[in-house]
C-alpha positions as CSV (number, residue, x, y, z in Angstrom):
1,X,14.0,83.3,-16.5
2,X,14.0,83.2,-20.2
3,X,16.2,80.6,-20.9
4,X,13.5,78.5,-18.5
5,X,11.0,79.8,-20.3
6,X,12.4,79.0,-23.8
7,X,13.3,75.3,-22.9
8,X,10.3,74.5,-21.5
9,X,8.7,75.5,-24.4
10,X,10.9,73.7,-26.1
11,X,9.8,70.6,-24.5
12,X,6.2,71.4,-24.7
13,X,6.5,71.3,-28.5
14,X,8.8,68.7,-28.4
15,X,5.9,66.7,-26.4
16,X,3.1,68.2,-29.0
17,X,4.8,66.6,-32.2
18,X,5.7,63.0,-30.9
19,X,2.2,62.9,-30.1
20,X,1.0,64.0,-33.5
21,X,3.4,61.8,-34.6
22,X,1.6,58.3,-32.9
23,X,-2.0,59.6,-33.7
24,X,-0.6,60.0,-37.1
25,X,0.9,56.6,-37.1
26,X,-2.5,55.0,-35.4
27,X,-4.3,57.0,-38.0
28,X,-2.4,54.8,-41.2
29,X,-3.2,51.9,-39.0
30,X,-6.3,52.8,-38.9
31,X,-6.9,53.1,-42.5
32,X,-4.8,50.1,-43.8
33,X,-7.0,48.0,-41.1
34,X,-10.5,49.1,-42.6
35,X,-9.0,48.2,-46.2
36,X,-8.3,44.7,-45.0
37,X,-12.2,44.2,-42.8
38,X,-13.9,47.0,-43.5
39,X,-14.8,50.2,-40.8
40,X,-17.0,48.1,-38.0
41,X,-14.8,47.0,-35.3
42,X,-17.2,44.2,-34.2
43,X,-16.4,42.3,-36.8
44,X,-12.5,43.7,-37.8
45,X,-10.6,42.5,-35.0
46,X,-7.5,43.9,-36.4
47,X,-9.4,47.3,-36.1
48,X,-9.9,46.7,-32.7
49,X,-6.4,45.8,-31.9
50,X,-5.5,49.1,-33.7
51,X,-7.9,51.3,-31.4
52,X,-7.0,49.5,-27.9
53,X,-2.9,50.3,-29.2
54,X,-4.6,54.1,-30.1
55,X,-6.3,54.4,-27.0
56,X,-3.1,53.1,-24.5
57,X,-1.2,55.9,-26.3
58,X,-4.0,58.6,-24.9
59,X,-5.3,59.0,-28.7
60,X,-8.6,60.4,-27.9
61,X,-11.6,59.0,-29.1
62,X,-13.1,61.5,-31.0
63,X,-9.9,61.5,-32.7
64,X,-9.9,57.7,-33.4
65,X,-13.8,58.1,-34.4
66,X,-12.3,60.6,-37.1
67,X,-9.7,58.4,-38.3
68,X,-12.6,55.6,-38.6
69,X,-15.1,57.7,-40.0
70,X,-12.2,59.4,-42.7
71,X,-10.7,56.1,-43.7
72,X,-14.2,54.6,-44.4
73,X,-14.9,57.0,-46.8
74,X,-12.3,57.7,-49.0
75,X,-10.3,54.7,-50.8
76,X,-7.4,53.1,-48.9
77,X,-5.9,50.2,-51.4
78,X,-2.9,52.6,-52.0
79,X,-2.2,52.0,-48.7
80,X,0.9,49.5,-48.1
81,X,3.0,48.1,-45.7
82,X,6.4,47.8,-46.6
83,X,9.3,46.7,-44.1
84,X,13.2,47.7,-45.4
85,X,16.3,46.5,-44.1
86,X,19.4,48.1,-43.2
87,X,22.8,47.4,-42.2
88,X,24.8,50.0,-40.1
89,X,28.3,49.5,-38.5
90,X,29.9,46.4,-36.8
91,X,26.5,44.6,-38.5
92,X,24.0,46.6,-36.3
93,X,20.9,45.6,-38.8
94,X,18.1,47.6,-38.5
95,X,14.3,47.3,-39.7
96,X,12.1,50.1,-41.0
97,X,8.7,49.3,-41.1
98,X,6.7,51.7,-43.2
99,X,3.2,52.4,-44.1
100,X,2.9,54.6,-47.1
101,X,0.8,55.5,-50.4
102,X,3.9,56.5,-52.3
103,X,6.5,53.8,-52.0
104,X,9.0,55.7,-54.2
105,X,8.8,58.5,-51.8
106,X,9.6,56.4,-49.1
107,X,12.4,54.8,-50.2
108,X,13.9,57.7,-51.5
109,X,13.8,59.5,-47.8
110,X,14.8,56.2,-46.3
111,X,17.8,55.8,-48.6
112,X,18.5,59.4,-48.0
113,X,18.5,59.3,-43.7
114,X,20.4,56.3,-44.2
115,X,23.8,57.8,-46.2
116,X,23.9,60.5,-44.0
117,X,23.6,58.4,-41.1
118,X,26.1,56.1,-42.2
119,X,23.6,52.7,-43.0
120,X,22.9,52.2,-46.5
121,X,20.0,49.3,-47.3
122,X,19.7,45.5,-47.7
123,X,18.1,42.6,-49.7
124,X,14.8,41.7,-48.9
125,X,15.4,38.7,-46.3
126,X,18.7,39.8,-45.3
127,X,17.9,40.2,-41.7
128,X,15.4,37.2,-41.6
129,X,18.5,35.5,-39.1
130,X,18.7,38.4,-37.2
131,X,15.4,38.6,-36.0
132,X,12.2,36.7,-35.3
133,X,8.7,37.9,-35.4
134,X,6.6,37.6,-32.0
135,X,3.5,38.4,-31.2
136,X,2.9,40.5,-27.9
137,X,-0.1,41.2,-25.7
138,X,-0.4,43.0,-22.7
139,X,-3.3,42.6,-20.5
140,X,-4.0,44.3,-16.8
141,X,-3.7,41.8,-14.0
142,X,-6.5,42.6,-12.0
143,X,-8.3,39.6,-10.9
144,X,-6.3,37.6,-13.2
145,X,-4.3,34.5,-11.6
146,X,-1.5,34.0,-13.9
147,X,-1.0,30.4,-13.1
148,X,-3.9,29.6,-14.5
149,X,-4.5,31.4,-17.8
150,X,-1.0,30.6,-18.5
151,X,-2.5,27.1,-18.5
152,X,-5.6,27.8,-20.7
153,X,-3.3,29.5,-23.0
154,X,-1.1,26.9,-24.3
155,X,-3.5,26.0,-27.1
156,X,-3.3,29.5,-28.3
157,X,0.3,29.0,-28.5
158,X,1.6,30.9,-25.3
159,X,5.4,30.8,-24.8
160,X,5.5,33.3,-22.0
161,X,4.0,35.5,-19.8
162,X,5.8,37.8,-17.7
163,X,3.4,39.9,-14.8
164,X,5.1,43.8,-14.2
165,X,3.7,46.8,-12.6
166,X,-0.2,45.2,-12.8
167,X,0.3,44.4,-16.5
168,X,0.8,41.1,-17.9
169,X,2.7,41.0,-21.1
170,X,1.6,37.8,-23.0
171,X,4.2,36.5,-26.2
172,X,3.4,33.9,-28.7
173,X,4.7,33.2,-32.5
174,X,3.6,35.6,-34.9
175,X,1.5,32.9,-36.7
176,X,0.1,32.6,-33.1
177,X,-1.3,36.2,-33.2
178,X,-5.2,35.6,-34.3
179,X,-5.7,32.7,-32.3
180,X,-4.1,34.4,-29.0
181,X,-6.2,37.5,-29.8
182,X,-9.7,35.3,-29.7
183,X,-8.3,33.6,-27.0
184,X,-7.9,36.6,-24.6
185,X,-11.4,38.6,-26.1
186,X,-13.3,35.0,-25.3
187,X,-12.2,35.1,-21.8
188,X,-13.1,38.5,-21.6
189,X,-9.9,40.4,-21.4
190,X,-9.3,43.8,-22.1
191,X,-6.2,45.0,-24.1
192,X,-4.1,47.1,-23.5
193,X,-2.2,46.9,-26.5
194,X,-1.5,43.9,-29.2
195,X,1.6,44.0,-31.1
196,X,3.6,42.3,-33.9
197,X,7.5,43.3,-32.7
198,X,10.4,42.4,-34.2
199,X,12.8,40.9,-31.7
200,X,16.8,40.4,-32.1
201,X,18.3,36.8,-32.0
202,X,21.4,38.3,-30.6
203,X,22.5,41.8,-29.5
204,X,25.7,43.7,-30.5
205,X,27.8,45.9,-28.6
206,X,29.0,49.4,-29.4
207,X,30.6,52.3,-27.6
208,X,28.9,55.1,-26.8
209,X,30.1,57.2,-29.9
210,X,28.6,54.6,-32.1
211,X,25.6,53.8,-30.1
212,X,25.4,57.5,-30.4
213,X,25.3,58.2,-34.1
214,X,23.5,54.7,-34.9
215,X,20.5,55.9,-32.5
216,X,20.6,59.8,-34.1
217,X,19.8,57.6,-37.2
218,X,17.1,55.8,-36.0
219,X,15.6,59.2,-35.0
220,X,15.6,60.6,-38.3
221,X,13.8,57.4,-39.5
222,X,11.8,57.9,-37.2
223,X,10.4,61.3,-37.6
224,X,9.9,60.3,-41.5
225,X,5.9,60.5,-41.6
226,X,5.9,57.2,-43.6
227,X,8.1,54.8,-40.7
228,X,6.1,53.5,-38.3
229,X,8.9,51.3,-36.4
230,X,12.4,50.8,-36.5
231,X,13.7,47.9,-34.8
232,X,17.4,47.0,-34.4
233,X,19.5,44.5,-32.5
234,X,22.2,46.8,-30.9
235,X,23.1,45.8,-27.1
């Protein structure tokens, strides 16, 4: 009965701090969104992507409210966005985005997860043939016939949607992303979420003992309070 008890508590905390985690993620977002168009989400539509990501990750509101409401009133400029890149074995790359107000802190602990994970880091641009930026929107279906907004979309640069599990999950070029975004809100839609993803040009196999220890990297990355995604092109 203990041991049951013990590893469900386990989990339970293990549930509590990836959630922290993403509402402290969203909350950077947040900020580095109100230093670009200010805290009125009206007229910052990347603060509005930011919330609709926050709210389809059950951040709740008065939480994103504080985030707004914090971020507006201190001074974000030392907020940055700075992506790294990594090279691990058999040329698994991998990409570290980061959000941080210390970028010597940063790259310190990302240099650091990375020798004792067995990556070590790249040139700037290193990876740009490795992967491609897309832009990704995901919609409900309801009352939607795909047919035909896949047909008013091509001027905002569609190059696919795919329709799973009532959600429609729209892609365009990363250039594409703002006019896609006013497309969609003109006609109406809600978001579920709105992404900039980084996807692989090719995938590369491992075994399971290396796809092992190249994921139990990309955990510690990702448990650093300054990543916010790591992307990588393994199979």
């Amino acid at each position: 009965m203990g041991r049951v008890f013990e590893k469900r508590k386990h989990k339970m905390f293990a549930r509590f701090d990836k959630m922290s985690k993403t509402f402290t993620k969203y909350g950077k977002e947040i900020a580095i969104a109100i230093k670009s168009g200010g805290p009125d989400p009206e007229s910052n539509a990347k603060l509005r992507v930011v919330i609709a990501n926050a709210k389809s990750q059950n951040m709740p509101k008065d939480r994103i409210d504080a985030a707004i409401k914090r971020s507006a009133g201190k001074d974000t400029s030392n907020y940055e966005e700075i992506a790294y890149e990594a090279m691990c074995m058999k040329g698994v790359g991998l990409i570290i985005e980061t959000a941080t107000d210390n970028p010597t802190r940063t790259v310190a602990n990302i240099r650091m997860h990375l020798n004792r994970g067995g990556g070590e880091l790249g040139k700037s641009g290193s990876l740009d043939f490795a992967f491609e930026r897309k832009s990704v929107f995901v919609i409900k279906t309801e009352g939607i016939n795909p047919e035909e907004l896949e047909f008013e979309l091509i001027d905002a640069g569609l190059e696919e949607i795919e329709v799973e599990d009532g959600e429609m999950v729209i892609t365009t070029s990363f250039e594409n992303f703002g006019s896609m975004q006013k497309a969609l809100e003109s006609r109406g839609l809600v978001l579920v979420s709105a992404e900039l993803q980084r996807m692989p040009t090719s995938l590369i196999t491992l075994t399971d003992e290396e796809k092992e220890q190249v994921e139990n990297l990309i955990d510690k990355l990702e448990d650093d309070e300054d990543v916010q995604n790591v992307y990588s092109n393994i199979a």
